[in-house]
N, C-alpha and C positions, 0 to 999 in steps of 0.2 A: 202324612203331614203332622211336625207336632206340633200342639198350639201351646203357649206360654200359660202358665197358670191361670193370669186373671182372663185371658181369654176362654179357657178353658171352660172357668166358673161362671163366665159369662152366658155361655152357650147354655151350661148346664141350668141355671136359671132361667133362661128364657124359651128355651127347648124341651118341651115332655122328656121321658125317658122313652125310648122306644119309638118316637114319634117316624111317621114318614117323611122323606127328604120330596119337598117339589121342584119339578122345576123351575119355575117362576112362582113370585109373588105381584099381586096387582092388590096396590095401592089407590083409597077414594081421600084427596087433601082438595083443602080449602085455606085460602087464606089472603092475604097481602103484599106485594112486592113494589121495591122502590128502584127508578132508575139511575136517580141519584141523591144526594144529599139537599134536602130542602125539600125534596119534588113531590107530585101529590100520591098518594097513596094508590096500585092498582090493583082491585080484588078480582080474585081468581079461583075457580076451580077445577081438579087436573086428575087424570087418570095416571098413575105412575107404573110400570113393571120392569123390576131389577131378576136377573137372572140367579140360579145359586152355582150352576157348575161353571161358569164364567165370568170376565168382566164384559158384561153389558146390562143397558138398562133403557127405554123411552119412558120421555115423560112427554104427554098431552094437556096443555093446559088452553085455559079459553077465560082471554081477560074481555070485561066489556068496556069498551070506550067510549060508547055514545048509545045514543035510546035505544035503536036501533044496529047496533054495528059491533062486532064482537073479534077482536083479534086473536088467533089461533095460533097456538105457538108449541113447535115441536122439537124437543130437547133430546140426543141420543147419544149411545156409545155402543158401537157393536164390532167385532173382528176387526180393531185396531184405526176404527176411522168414528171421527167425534164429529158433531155440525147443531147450529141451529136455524131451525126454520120460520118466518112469522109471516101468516095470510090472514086478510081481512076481504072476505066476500069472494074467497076462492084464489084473489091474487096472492103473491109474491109481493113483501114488503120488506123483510129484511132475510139476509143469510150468512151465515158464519160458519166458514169449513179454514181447513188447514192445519200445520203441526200445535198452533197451540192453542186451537179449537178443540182437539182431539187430546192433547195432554188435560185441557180444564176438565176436559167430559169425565173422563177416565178415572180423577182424583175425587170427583164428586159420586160415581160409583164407591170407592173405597171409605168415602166419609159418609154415605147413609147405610154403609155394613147395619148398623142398629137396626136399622128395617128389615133385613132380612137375615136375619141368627144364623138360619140355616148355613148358607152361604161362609159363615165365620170355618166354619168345619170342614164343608164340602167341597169348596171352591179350590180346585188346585192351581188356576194359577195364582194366588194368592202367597205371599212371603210374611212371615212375622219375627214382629226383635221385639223383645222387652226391653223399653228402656229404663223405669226403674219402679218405684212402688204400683205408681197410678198408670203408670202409662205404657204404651205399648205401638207399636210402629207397624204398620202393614203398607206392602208394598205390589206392587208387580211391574211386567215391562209391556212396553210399549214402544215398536219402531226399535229396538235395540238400548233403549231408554228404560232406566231404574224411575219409576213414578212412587210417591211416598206420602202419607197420610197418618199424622200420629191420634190417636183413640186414647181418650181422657174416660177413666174409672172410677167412682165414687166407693167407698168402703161395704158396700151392701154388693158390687160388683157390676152397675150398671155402667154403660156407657155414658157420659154426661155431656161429652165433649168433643169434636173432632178439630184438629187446627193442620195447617203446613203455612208454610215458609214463603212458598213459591206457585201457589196457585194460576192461573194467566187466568186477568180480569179483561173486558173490555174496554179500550181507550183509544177513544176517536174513530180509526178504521182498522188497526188493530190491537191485540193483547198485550199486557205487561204482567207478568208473574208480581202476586202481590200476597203478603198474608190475607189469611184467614181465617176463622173460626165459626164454628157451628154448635150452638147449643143442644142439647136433645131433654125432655122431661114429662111429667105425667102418664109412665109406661103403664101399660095396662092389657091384658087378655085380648087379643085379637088374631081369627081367625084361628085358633085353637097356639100361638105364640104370643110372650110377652113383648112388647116392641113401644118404643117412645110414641106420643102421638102429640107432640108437641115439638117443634123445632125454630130456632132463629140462626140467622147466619148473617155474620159482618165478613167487611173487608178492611183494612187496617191502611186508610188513605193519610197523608201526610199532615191533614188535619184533624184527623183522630178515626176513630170507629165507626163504621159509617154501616146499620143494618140495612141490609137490602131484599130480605127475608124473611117472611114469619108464616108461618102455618102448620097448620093441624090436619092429622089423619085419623078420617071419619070411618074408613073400613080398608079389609084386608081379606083379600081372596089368595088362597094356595092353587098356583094352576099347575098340570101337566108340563 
């Protein structure tokens, strides 16, 4: 695979020389999510693991909603099939499958590449196009489907940015493909890689920028 220059540099920044490839990383984040605009803020914290020789990734996160009562919510992409799951005290209270449950999963793997460098390198199903100074396009398929995620670069060579076009957001009982953008910042040494540990992500709703997203990673384990 060759990677486009600033991808290149990217890696080479963030990645030892001679470093070992894992294959997973597991990610420790905390932080805040909004369900919608106006709505009250929900804090959370989540066990994250994105794979490096494929597209997959779970995320476990555990919001609390009352004194006592704690909703658990399980986010994933693995061999071509996306879903989300949400249980409070063991039950089933929300779930989300289908083709563009499994397109959003999938695009949100290629937009936190940041988090795991390795993967920029290693991952062969992964496709890349430069598109022009800062920026760069990566891609892969899904169902016979071209899925695409463009990576915003800052002059020092970090990732700063991820956006597409076409994302599928949740609306009503089901998805509408909608922009979006994700910010990444305050990268720093973990778990022997440099990796953002700060992130915000909008969706681009008809009334403007609407973040639905904010948090920070607290730790990073290289797994087998």
């Amino acid at each position: 695979m060759t990677l486009p220059p600033l991808v290149r540099r990217c890696v080479e920044r963030a990645v030892p020389a001679g470093d070992d490839v894992p294959g997973r990383v597991r990610l420790e984040q905390s932080g805040e999510m909004w369900q919608k605009p106006g709505g009250p803020a929900l804090r959370f914290t989540a066990v994250e693991e994105l794979a490096v020789g494929e597209v997959a990734f779970s995320w476990r996160g555990r919001f609390r909603v009352a004194r006592l009562l704690a909703l658990r919510v399980h986010d994933w992409y693995r061999a071509g099939e996306g879903a989300l799951e949400g249980r409070v005290l063991g039950l089933p209270v929300l779930r989300s499958r289908g083709p563009k449950v499994t397109k959003g999963e999938a695009m949100r793997y290629l937009a936190e590449l940041p988090w795991v460098p390795h993967a920029m390198a290693a991952n062969p199903e992964l496709e890349w196009r430069e598109l022009d100074d800062t920026t760069v396009e990566v891609a892969t398929v899904v169902a016979s489907s071209r899925l695409a995620v463009r990576l915003h670069f800052d002059t020092l060579g970090d990732v700063v940015a991820s956006s597409a076009e076409d994302r599928p957001r949740a609306a009503g009982k089901g998805a509408v493909d909608t922009p979006f953008r994700g910010e990444f910042g305050d990268y720093r040494m973990l778990g022997g890689v440099r990796v953002p540990t700060t992130a915000e992500v909008a969706w681009k709703l008809p009334e403007g920028w609407f973040t639905y997203f904010r948090g920070r990673v607290t730790g990073l384990e290289r797994l087998d």
